[in-house]
N, C-alpha and C positions, 0 to 999 in steps of 0.2 A: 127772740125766742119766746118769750112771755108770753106776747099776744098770739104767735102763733098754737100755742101750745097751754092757754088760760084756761081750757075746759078741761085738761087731765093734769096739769102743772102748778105748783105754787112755786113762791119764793121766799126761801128764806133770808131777810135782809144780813140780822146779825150773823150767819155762820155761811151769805153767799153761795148757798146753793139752791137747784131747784130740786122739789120730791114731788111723787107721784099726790093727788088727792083722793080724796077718799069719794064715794059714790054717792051723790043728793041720797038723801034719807035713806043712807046705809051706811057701814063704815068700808068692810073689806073691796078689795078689788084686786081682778087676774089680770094680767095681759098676755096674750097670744103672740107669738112671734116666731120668725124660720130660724130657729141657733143657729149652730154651726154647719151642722149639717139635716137636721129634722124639725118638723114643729115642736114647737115646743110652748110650755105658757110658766109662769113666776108670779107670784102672791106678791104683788108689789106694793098693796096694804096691806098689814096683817094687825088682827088685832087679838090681845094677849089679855087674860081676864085672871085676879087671884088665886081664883076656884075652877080647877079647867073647866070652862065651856059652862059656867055659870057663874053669876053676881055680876057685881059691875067693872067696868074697865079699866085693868090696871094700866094700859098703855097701850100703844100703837104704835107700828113700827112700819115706817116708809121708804122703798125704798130711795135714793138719791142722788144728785150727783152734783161737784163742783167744779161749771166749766172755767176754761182760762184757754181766751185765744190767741194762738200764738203765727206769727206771719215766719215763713223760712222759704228764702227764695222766689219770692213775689207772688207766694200763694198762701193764704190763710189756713189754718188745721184750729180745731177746737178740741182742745185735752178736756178729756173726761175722768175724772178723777171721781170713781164709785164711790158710795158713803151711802149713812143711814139718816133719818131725818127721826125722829120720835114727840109725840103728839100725847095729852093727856085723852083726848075723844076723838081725835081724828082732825080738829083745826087747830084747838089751842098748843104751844109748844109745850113741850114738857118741862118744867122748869131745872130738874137737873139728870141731861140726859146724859150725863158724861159716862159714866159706869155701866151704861147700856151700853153703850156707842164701844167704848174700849172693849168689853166682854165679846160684841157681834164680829166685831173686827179681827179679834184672838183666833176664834174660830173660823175665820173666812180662807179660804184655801188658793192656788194660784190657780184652778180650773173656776173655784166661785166669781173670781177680779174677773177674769176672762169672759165668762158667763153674761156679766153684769154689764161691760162693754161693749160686748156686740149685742144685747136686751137695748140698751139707748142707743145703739148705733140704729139698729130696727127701728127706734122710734122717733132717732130723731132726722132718719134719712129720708127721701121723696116718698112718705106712704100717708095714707086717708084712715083714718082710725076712724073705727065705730065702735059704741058703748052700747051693751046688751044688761043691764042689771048687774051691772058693777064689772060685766065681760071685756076687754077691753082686748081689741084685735087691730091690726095691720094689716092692709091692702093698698095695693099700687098706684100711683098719682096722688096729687097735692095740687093745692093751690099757696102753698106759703110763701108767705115776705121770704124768709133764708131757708136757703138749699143746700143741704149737705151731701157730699157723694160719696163712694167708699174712703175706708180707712186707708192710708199709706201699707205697705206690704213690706214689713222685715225681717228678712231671715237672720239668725243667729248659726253661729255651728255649732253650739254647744248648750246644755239648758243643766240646771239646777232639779236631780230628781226630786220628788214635795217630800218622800221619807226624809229627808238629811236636813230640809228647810229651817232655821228658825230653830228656837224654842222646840219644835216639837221633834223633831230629830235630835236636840242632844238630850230633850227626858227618854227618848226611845233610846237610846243606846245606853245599856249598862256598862258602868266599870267595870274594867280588866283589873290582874294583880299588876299589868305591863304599865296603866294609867296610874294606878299609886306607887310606881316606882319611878314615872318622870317619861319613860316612852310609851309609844304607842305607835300602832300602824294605822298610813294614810289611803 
């Protein structure tokens, strides 16, 4: 996947994954992609300055992702597991991205995970990327060493609505007097 994928791809040794790079003598970069159902494109460098949109650069933020592949039933699948990469200029890593990383994450919602998966699925399935000044699009056919084909298909019958999710569904819902007394309706 490296070599395939060395002119938009790095890799991160210590934290095993790969992110997007940033554009020869530029930093930011889009890419273009079909989402779910329309085009669509995602700032998969972004770059964040102290002073909005002037002085120098406090950070950069990549998108990323940590594969790990897994064999089940004599076929191979490659888990993508979305993440952020953060860069002090766009190469160097940022020395402590941790408190970015937690903060991006807090805020990522199950339509964003979802988003972010079929964006590398796009990219990293049979398509021929071209770069336009930092433009960065998908079209059909490939020449690459490894070949990815669609994702496995799982229905569920039942989902988790994202109000009730987490942390953010129990600050959304106020206490009752029924909650400081011991019950409560489920």
């Amino acid at each position: 996947m490296a070599q395939d994928f060395r002119d938009f791809l790095g890799w991160d040794r210590r934290k095993k994954q790969f992110y997007f790079l940033p554009v020869p003598g530029h930093v930011a970069r889009t890419f273009r992609y079909l989402g779910g159902k329309q085009k669509t494109q995602a700032d998969v460098v972004s770059v964040y300055k102290k002073v909005k949109n002037e002085g120098p650069i406090d950070y950069v933020r990549h998108h990323s992702f940590i594969p790990r592949f897994e064999r089940l039933a004599d076929q191979w699948y490659l888990i993508v597991n979305p993440s952020y990469f953060f860069s002090s200029d766009g190469t160097r890593p940022l020395y402590y991205p941790d408190a970015l990383l937690s903060g991006k994450k807090r805020l990522d919602t199950n339509s964003t995970v979802r988003g972010q998966v079929i964006m590398w699925h796009r990219l990293l399935s049979d398509m021929k990327l071209e770069d336009a000044g930092g433009l960065l699009s998908a079209r059909p056919g490939s020449d690459r060493i490894i070949r990815f084909g669609e994702p496995p298909i799982i229905e569920l019958p039942k989902s988790v609505p994202e109000d009730v999710w987490g942390m953010k569904g129990q600050k959304a819902r106020k206490p009752t007097a029924a909650d400081e007394q011991g019950s409560f309706d489920i």
